[in-house]
N, C-alpha and C positions, 0 to 999 in steps of 0.2 A: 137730809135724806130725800126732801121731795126734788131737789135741784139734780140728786145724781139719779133718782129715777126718771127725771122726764131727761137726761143726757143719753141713758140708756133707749128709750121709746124713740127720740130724736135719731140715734145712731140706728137703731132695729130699721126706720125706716126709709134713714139715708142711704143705707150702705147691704141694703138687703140681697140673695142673690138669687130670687124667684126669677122666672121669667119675667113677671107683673114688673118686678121693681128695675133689673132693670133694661128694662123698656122705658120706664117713669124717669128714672134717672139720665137713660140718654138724654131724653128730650128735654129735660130740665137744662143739663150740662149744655146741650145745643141752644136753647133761648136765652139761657143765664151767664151764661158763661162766653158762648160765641157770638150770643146778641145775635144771632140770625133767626126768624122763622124758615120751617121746614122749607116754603117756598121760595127764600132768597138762599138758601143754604147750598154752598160748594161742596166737591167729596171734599177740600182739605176742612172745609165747616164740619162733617161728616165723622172724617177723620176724630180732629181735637176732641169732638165731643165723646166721641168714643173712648180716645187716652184719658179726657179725666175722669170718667165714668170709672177707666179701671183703676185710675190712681185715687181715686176715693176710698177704694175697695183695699188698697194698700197704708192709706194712713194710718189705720188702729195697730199694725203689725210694726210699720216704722215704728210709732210712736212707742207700744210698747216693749220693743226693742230696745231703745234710747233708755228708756225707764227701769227697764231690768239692768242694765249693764252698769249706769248710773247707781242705781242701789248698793250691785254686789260690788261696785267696784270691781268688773270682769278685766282679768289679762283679755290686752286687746293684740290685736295684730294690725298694723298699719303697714298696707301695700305700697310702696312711692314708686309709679311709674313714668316717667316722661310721655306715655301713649298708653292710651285706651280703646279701644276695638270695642266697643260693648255691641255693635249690630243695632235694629231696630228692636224696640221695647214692646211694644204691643203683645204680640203675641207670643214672646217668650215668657212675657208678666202672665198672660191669660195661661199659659202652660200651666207654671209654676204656684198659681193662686187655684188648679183646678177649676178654671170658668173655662177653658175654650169652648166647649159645647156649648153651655147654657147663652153665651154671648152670644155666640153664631147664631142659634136657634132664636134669639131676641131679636137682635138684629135682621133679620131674614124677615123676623112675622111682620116686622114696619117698613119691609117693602124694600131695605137698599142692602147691595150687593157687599156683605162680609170681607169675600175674598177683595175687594177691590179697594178695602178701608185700610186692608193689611198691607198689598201693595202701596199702600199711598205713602205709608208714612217712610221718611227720609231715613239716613243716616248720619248718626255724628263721626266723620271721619278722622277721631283724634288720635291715630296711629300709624304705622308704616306697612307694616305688617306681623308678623309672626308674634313682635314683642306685646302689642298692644294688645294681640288675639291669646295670646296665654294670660295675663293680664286678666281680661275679661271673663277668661274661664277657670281662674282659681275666685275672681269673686263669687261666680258661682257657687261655685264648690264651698266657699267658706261658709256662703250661707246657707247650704243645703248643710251642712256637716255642725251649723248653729254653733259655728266660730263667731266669737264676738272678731269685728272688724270694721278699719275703717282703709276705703281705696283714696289714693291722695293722686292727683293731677292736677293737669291744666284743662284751661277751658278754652280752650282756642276758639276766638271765634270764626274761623277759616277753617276747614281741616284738610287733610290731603288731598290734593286736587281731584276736580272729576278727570279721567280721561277722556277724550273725542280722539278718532281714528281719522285725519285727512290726508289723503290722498299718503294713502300704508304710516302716515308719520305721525306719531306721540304727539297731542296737544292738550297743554293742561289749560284746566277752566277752573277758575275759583268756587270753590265748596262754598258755597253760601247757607251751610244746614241750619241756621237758627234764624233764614231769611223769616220762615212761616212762626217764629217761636216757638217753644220746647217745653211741651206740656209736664215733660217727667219730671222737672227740675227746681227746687226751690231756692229762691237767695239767701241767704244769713248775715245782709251788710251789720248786724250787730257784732257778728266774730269778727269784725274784717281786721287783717293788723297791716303796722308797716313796717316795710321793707327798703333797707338802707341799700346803696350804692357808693362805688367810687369815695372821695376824700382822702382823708389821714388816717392814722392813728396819732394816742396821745397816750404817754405813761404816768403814773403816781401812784403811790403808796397810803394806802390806806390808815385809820389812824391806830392800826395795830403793826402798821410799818412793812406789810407785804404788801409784794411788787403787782401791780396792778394794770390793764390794758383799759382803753377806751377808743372805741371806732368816733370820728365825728365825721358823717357822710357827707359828699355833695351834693345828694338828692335821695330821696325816697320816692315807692311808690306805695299803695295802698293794694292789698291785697283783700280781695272778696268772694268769700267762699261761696260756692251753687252748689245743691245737695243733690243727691238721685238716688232712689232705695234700690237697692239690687236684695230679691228676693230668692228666698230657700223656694228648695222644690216640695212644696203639701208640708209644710213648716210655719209656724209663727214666726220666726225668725227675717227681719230686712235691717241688711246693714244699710252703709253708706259709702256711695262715691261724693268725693270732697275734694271739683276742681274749682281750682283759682284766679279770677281776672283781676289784671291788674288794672288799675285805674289812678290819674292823680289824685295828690291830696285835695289842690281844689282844679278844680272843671274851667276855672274860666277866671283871666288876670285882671280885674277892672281898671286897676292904676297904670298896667299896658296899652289896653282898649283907649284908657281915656285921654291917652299921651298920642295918639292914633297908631299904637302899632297893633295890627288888626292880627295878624300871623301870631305876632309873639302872645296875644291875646289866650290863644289856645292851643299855644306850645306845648306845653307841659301835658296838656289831656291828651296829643299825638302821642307825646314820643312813650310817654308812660303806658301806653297802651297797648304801645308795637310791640310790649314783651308776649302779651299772649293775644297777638293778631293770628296768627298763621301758625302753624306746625311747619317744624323743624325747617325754618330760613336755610337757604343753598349757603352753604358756610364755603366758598369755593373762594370769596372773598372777606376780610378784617370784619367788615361789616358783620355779615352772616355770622361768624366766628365772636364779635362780640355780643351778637342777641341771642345767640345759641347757647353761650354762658350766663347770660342773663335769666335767661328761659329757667334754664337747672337751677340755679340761686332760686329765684322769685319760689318756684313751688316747694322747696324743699324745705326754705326758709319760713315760709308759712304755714307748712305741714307741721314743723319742728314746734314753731309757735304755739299753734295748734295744741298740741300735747302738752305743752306746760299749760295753756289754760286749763287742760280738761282736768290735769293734777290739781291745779290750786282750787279750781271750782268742786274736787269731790275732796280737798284737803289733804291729799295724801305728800308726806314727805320730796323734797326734788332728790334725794337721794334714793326712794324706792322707783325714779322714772325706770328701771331696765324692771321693773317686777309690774309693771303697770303696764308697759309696749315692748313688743317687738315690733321690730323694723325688718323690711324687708327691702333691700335694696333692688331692683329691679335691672339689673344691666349696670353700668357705669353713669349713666346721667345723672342717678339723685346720688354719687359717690362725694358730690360735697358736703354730703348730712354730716360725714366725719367732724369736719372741720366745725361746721355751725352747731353742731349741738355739743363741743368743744367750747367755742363762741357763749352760747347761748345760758351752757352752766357756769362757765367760767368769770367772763366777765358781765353776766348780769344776775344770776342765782348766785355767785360769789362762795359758790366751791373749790375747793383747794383742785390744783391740776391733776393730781393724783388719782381722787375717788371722782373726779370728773373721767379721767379718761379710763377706768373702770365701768363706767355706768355707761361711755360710750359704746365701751366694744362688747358688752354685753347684752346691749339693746341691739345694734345693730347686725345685720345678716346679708351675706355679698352672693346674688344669682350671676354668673356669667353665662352669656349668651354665644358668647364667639371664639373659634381658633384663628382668627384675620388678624394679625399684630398690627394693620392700618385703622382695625374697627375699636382698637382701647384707646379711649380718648385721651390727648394729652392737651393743655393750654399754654401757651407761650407766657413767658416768666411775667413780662411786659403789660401783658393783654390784662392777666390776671391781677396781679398789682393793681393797674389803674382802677377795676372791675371792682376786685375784693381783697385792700389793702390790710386787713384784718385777719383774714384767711391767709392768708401769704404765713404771715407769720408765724400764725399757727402751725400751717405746714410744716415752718422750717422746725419748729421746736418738737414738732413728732416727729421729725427725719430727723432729728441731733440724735434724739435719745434710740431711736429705732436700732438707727446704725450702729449706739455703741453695744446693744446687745449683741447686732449681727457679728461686729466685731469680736467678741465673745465666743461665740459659739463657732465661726469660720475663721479662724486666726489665720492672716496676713491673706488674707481673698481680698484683694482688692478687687478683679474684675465681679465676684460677685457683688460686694458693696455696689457697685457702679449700675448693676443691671437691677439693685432691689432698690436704690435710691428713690425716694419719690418725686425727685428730682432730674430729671436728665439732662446731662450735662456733656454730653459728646459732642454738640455745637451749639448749635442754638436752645436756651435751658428754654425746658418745658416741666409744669406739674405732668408728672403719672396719674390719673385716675385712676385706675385698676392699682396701680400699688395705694395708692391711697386707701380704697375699699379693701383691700384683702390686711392692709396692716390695719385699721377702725374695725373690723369686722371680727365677732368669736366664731363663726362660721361660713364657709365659702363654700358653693356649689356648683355642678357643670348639671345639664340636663338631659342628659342620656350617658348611658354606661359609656359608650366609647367616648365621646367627647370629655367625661370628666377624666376619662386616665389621660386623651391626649392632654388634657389643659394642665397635669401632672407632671406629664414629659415635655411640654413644649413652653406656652407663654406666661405658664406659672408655676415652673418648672422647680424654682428659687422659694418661691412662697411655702409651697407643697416640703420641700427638704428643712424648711425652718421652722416651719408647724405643720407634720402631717395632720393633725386632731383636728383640725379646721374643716378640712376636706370632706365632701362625701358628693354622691349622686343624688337626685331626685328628676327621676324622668321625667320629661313634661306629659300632661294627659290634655284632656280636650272636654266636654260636658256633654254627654251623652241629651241633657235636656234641649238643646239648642238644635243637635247636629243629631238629633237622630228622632227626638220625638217633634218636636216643632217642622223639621227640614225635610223627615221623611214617613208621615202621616200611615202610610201604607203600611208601611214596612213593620211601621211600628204595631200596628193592628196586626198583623197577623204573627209579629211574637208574642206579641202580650194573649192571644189567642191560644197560643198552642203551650207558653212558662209562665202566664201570670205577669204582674207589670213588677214584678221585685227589683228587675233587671234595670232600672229604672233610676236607681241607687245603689243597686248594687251590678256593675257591669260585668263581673263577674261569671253571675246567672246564666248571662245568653249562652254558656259551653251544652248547656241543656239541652239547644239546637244540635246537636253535633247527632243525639237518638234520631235526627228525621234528613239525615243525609240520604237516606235509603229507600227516604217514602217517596215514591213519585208523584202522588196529592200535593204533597207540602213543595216538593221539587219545582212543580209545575208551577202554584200559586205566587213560588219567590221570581220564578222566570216570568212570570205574565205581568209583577208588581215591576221588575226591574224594565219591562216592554213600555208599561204606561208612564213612567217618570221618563226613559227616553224621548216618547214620543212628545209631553207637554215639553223638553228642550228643543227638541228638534221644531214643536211647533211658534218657538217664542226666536229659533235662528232664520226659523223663513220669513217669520214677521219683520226682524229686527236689521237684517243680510241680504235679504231673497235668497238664503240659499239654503237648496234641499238635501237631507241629508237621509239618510237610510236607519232606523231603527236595529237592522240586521244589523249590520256594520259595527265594528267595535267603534265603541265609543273610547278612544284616546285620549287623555285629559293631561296636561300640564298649566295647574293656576298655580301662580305663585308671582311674588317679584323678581323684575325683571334683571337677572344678574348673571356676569359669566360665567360664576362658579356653581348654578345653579344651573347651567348649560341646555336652557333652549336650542340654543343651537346644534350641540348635538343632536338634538330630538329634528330636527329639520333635515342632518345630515344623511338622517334614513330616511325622513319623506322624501327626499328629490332621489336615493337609490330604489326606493321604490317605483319610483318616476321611470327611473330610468329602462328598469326592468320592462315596462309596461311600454315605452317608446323603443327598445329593442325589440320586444316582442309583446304586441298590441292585445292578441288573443292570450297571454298568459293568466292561469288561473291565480289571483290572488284573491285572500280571506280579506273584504271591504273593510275599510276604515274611517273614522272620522276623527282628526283629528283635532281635537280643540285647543289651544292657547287662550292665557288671560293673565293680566298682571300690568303692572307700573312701573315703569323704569324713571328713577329718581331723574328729577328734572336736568342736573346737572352732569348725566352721566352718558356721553354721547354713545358708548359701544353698546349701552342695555338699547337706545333707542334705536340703533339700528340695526340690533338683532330684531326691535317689532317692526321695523320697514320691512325686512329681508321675509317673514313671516309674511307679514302682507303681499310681497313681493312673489314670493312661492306659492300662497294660495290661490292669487289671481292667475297666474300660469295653470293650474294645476286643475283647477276647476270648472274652467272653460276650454280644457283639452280635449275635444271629441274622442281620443284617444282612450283616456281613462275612464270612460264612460262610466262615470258616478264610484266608481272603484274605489277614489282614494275623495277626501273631500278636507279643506285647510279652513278653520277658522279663528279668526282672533277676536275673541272678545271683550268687549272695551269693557271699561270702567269697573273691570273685577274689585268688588266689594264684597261685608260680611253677607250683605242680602241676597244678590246675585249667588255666594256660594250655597246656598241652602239650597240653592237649585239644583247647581252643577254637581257636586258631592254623589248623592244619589242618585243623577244618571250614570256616573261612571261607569265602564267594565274596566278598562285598564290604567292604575295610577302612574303617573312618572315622575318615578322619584332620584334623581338620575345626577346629584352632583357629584364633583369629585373627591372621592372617599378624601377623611378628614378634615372635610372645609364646613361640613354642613352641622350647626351646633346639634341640634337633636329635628327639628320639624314638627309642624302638628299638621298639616296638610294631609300628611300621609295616615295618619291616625283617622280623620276622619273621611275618607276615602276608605281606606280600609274596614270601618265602622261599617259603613251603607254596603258593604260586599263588594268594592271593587276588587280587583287584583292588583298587586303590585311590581313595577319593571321597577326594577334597580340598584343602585351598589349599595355597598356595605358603608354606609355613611349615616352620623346620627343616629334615629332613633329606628331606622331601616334595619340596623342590628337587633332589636329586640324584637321590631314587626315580625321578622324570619323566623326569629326564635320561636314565639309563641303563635303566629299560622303555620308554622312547616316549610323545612326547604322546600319539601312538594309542589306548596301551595303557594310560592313566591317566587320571581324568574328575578334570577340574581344573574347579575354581571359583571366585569371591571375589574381594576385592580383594585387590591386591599390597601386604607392608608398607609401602612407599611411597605408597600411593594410602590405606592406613589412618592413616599419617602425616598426610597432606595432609585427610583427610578430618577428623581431627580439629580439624585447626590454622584450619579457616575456621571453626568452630564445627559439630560436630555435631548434627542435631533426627533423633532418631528417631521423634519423630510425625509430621514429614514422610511415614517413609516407609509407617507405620501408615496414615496418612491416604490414601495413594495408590494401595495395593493391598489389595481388597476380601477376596483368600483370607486374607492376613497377619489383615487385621481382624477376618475370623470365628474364626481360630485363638485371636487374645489373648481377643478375646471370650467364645469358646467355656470357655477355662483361668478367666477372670474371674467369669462368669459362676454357677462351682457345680456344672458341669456333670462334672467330674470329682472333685468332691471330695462326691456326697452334698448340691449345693444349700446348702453351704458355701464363702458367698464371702470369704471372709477369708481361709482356708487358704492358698491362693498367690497373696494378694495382694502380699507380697515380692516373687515373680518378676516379677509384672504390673509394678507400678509400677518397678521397678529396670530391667525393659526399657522402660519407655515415657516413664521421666521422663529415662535417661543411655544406659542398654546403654553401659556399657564397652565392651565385647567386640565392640559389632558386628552382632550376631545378625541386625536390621533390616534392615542394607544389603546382607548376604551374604542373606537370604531368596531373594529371589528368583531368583538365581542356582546357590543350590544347590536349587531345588527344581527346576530346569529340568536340571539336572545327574543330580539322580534320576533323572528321565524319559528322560535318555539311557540312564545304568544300565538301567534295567527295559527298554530296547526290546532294549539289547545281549544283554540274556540269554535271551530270546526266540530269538534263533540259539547255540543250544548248539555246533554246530562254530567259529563265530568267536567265543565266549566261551573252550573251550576253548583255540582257542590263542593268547587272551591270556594266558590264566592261564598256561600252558608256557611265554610270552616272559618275565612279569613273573620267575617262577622262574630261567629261565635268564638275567637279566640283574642276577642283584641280588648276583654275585662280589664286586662292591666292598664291601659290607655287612658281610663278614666279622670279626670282631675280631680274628681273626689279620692283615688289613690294617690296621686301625687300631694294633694294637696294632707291627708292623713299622716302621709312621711313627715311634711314639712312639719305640722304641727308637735308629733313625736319627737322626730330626732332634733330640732335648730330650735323653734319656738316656744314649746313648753309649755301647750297651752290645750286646755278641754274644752268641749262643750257647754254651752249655757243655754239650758232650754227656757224659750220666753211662751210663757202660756199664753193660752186664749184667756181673755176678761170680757166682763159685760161693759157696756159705755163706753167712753171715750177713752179711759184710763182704770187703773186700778189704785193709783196714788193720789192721795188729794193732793197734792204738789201741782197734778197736772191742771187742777180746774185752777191756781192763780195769774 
């Protein structure tokens, strides 16, 4: 008793949230922790001491998190994503734990500058985009909604490159975010396991005389978990992010060294390391293509591991694994969990194949991300073999038995067989991914209403007709706490001012707003909030650019990655018609603009790179044109990140959501833009379906053809010089870009885009022209009336509840995973189980 009272006094006065404490505990964390005094201390000294200040304040909640789930033995939910987007910690944690204030307010009274600690701290760039960014915001939600849970990745320690803009052209810089070390994160080398590669297999029969496998690998590596709590919003509840660095078994060869080979010395700590050096290797090359499989083994492999220890450490049967986890497969990367927890029960748990692959497809659950039949990974027959000689086999033996059901049920369909095979074998054999996931999986999902019927009609067409019951939608959402209270401060005060903060957890609420469409007080307040977040943009472009941009001016926005289908360059298409209107006729009145650009174009993908030359290339023409006298203004902004977005989101007026119907799986981009009251330009693609729906055709400038009409359009044969040849403004745009005119009188430069638009356009670009430039033109008259602009933007806000990830993520747990909440109380001291004080 006297031991857990003074753990309680101990904790009362570590971890207190007066102002007094912490203030006391900064300072503490800055001498004790950073080893600095206040007068040799840097902001990143500043910084740190600040992060563990707040992750002090989060330990009693992990822990007894860990404790309750432990106890009840809670159904968990384990996320596996190849990419995590979590953003910076700080201040979503201070959200979420209800300190922002008292922090600020502490931090302020000792003299150093809040907002500048917030700025400081880095990002872990361990995604691409969209995937890693939903990802991030279903942990959220899991733990606001006090889902037990655990998120699985990699730790890369590289992550997406920075971008640098030289001279209009893409250059990637290595991400070095764990240069400064990573305050949120703890090691676990006690869980670490290993992870075989490459070898044989070896067969015998056990001594009850069934037929038995054995992998005997050519190398391992050693797998080490780093933990991170991702916390509920005003909850007891933090789960865990649970990513993996691989490392060798040992660091360093002495019997190498001592023979003098100094390389081969500390061979094995390179190459084993290369698995989780970097996010996602250019696989353009066998190389790339063999760490890219290695990458999805390594974490998925040790994710898998993972859960058997967590079974055997709380006792529970290896045959209750699918009532203990769900799995969540996240896109096709972790689609090898099929095979290895196959593997994993088979030949080492030493269950029968049967109630093994029972417990597989029961645990596991298949998200697809994409309608790109180049984006479902396949691995060559060869590649995989060598990789995962074990796996192979197993494949084959769920493709034997797969087939003979298909055969059953489609009598004498061979070309079906051939297209569900998970094998492909039309030339060169490759594993299917995607068939693999969808036959391992009791559940498969698309993530917006349209996208899951076309992944019905189109690249799961097969899957869908042999088990409808699999299927279903779950729209993605986004986290209101990131992206609207943390991102957009203002905004948030004065809803929480006029509904109360419910809306907070419940997104729902904000329709509440729809009574004050009419008041001109409230009218005014959203217009003068949406003025002030313009203007700190506009004043971080002239900082960052030198270049001035108007607050009037619609603010323009397309962030996103850099991709054809995703068609930047249509969006360019109407700046230079814009252009051109204004070099015809100089005094013409146009409603000013700013258009902004932001996003990465994969390293290995020369056409996204030189749509951001050609961007660069038009803004510098554009902006130093006497002509357009601040009218039109082009900016690209580099190294768009989750941080950078918290910025941009909220100045929006107009989003561009502009791919070409049926390509775009669902988006969250546009959800959170839409959130902060912008407006939406664009087709009927993705999740742009549902945005419509629930703001009002009204309130949304739709354009283009419908995936259906993109369908049909290609199936009679496409000619987009038809439509070059028809419309004279189109003409002078290509011509304009062909011509030299923006590159310097260098007509070669974007002769790619020219001729790729004018001999095929995939995408479309041609036959949506003219429709979306006449869709602009509604744009620009709308905003002309600022009272009926604003209260579009207060509809689109108050109608986009459904957006939430805390609904999305509700669905997932109802309808796939089957899983409730567990509320983790508050406790005094350190713990509430004497477990924890051994």
């Amino acid at each position: 008793m006297q031991l857990r009272n003074e753990l309680v006094r101990v904790e009362a006065d570590r971890t207190g949230t007066t102002i007094d404490n912490l203030k006391r505990a900064f300072l503490e964390n800055l001498y004790y922790v950073q080893g600095k005094p206040p007068a040799l201390a840097t902001l990143n000294d500043y910084y740190m001491a600040l992060a563990h200040t707040v992750r002090d304040r989060i330990m009693q909640r992990w822990n007894n998190s860990a404790i309750t789930y432990t106890e009840n033995q809670s159904r968990t939910v384990c996320y596996l994503s190849a990419e995590f987007l979590m953003g910076p910690h700080l201040g979503n944690n201070l959200i979420n734990l209800g300190l922002y204030e008292p922090m600020k307010q502490a931090i302020d009274e000792l003299g150093i500058n809040f907002d500048e600690l917030i700025e400081e701290e880095g990002e872990p760039g361990l995604g691409n985009g969209g995937l890693g960014r939903l990802a991030a915001c279903y942990l959220d939600s899991l733990a606001a909604l006090e889902i037990p849970t655990m998120g699985y990745g990699i730790r890369y320690e590289f992550g997406i490159f920075k971008q640098d803009i030289r001279d209009g052209w893409q250059v990637e810089i290595t991400d070095k975010w764990l240069r400064n070390g990573n305050p949120w994160e703890l090691a676990r080398p006690e869980w670490t396991v290993s992870i075989p590669f490459g070898g044989h297999t070896e067969s015998y029969r056990n001594s009850q005389g069934v037929y038995r496998a054995r992998w005997v690998p050519a190398w391992e590596v050693k797998g080490v978990p780093y933990d991170t709590p991702t916390l509920g919003y005003k909850v007891n509840t933090a789960n865990t992010l649970r990513l993996w660095k691989a490392e060798a078994p040992e660091s360093f060869d002495f019997q190498a060294f001592n023979t003098g080979d100094y390389y081969g010395a500390v061979n094995a700590k390179v190459v084993s390391e290369n698995i989780t050096k970097v996010l996602y290797p250019n696989d353009d090359e066998i190389q790339g293509k063999v760490l890219r499989l290695q990458q999805q083994f390594f974490f998925v492999s040790c994710s898998l591991q993972d859960m058997i220890r967590i079974m055997k450490g709380q006792k529970i049967p290896m045959e209750r694994f699918h009532e203990k986890f769900a799995v969540q497969l996240n896109d096709t990367h972790p689609a090898i969990a099929v095979a290895e927890l196959m593997r994993l029960l088979v030949d080492q748990e030493f269950l029968g194949w049967d109630e093994a692959w029972a417990i597989t497809q029961n645990t596991l659950a298949y998200t697809n991300h994409t309608l790109l039949p180049e984006a479902l990974e396949r691995w060559q027959i060869d590649l995989f073999r060598d990789l995962l000689p074990r796996h192979l086999e197993i494949i084959y033996e769920i493709n034997q038995r797969f087939m003979d059901d298909v055969r059953v049920k489609f009598i004498d369909d061979d070309a079906r067989l051939a297209r569900m095979s998970l094998i492909d074998e039309s030339g060169e054999r490759y594993v299917r991914m995607a068939n693999l996931a969808c036959v391992g999986s009791h559940a498969i999902n698309g993530v917006a209403a349209l996208h899951s019927e076309l992944l019905k009609q189109t690249v799961l067409k097969d899957f869908y007709e042999y088990s409808p019951e699999k299927f279903s939608n779950k729209t993605n959402g986004v986290t209101p706490r990131r992206f609207m209270v943390l991102s957009n401060p203002r905004l948030t005060q004065l809803i929480t001012d006029r509904i109360g903060s419910g809306w907070i957890t419940d997104l729902e609420q904000l329709r509440q707003l729809e009574q004050f469409i009419d008041d001109p007080a409230f009218c005014q307040q959203w217009r003068s909030i949406k003025q002030a977040i313009k203007q700190d943009l506009a004043d971080s472009i002239q900082k960052d650019y030198g270049v001035d941009v108007s607050i009037d001016s619609i603010f323009d926005i397309q962030v996103k990655r850099i991709h054809e289908y995703k068609r930047q360059h249509l969006n360019l298409l109407h700046i230079i018609t814009l252009y051109n209107r204004i070099k015809a006729n100089p005094n013409i009145d146009i409603t000013p603009r700013t258009f902004l650009f932001g996003g990465k174009a994969a390293p290995g993908y020369f056409m996204a790179k030189l749509m951001i030359k050609l961007v660069s290339a038009v803004s510098e023409v554009i902006n130093r044109d006497p002509d357009v006298r601040g009218r039109i203004k082009v900016v690209f902004l580099k190294n768009y990140n989750v941080k950078f977005a918290q910025h941009v989101y909220p100045a929006a007026d107009l989003s561009e959501q502009i791919s070409t119907a049926g390509k775009e799986a669902s988006g969250t981009g546009n959800m959170k833009f839409a959130m902060n009251g912008a407006l939406t330009i664009g087709t009927l693609d993705g999740a742009n379906v549902e945005i419509m729906e629930q703001a009002g055709e009204e309130n949304f400038f739709l354009f283009g053809l419908t995936a259906e009409e993109v369908r049909e359009r290609k199936a009679r044969g496409y000619d987009p010089k038809a439509y070059y040849n028809a419309n004279p403004n189109l003409q002078l745009v290509i011509d304009r870009i062909a011509s030299g005119f923006f590159s310097h009188g260098d007509k070669t430069l974007f002769q790619p885009i020219v001729d790729n638009l004018m001999q095929s356009d995939p995408y479309l670009l041609f036959a949506d022209y003219q429709s979306y430039v006449e869709c602009q033109d509604r744009v620009a008259e709308a905003y002309r009336d600022q009272d009926k602009w604003t209260r579009m933007s207060i509809l689109n806000a108050a109608r986009m509840g459904m957006f939430s990830s805390d609904r999305s993520i509700q669905e997932y747990c109802d309808d796939i995973w089957n899983v409730k909440p567990v509320t983790v109380k508050e406790t005094e001291g350190f713990c509430s189980a004497t477990v924890c004080l051994l």
